[in-house]
KOLTI-943743 format. One line per field, with one value per residue: x, y, z of N, C-alpha, C in turn; residue in one letter. Coordinates in steps of 0.1 Angstrom, whole numbers. Last residue first. Layout:
N
n_c1 = X ...
n_c2 = Y ...
n_c3 = Z ...
ca_c1 = X ...
ca_c2 = Y ...
ca_c3 = Z ...
c_c1 = X ...
c_c2 = Y ...
c_c3 = Z ...
residuo = a ...
//
This chain:
52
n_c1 = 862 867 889 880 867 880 889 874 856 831 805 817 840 840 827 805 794 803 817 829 851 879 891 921 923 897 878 843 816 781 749 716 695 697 714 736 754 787 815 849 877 881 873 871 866 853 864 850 832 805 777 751
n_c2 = -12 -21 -35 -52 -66 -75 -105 -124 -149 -162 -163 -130 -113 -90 -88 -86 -99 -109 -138 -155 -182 -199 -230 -255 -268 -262 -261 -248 -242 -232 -237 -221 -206 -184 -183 -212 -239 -246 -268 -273 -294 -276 -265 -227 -192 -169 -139 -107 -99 -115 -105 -121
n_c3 = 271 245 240 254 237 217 215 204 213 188 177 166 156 168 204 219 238 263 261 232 242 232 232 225 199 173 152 158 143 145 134 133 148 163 180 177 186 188 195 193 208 229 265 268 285 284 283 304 326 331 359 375
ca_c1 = 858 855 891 891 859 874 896 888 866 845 806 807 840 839 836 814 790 799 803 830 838 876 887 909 924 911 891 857 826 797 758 726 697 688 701 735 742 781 803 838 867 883 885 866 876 848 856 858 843 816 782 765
ca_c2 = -12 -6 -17 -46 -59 -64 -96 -118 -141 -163 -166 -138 -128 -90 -97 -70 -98 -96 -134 -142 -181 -187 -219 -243 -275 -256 -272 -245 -250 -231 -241 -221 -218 -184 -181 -199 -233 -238 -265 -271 -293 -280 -274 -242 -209 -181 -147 -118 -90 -115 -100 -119
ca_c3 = 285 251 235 255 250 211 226 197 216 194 194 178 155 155 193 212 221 263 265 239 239 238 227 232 210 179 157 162 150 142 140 130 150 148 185 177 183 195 182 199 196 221 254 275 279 289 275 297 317 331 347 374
c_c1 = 852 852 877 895 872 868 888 895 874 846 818 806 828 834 829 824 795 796 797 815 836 864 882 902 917 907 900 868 837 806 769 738 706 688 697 716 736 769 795 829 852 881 879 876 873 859 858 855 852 823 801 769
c_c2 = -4 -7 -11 -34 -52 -62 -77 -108 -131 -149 -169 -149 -137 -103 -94 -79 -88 -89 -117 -139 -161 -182 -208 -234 -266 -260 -274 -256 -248 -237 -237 -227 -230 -199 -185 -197 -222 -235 -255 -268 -281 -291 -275 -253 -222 -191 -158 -126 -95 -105 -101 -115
c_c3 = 296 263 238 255 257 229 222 198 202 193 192 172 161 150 177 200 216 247 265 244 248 236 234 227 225 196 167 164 151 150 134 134 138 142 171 177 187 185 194 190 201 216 240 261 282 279 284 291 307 320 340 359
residuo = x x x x x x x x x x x x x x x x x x x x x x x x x x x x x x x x x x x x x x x x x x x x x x x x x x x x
//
């Protein structure tokens, strides 16, 4: 299955990156970008948008 979108989930978040690295996010939701076009990876910032 292949999603066209980001994955929302609640807030607080931490996400361990392949290199094994951690980033965290304060914010009450977030927006996790699964198609790695985000300027921002691993946050959304709607960039699959503009290469659809």
């Amino acid at each position: 299955m292949q999603r066209c979108g980001p994955i929302l989930v609640e807030g607080p978040v931490e996400v361990e990156l392949e290199d094994g690295t951690t980033v965290r996010s304060d914010r009450f939701r977030v927006a996790l970008c699964t198609c790695r076009r985000s300027r921002r990876w691993p946050w959304c910032d709607t960039s699959h948008r503009e290469r659809a």
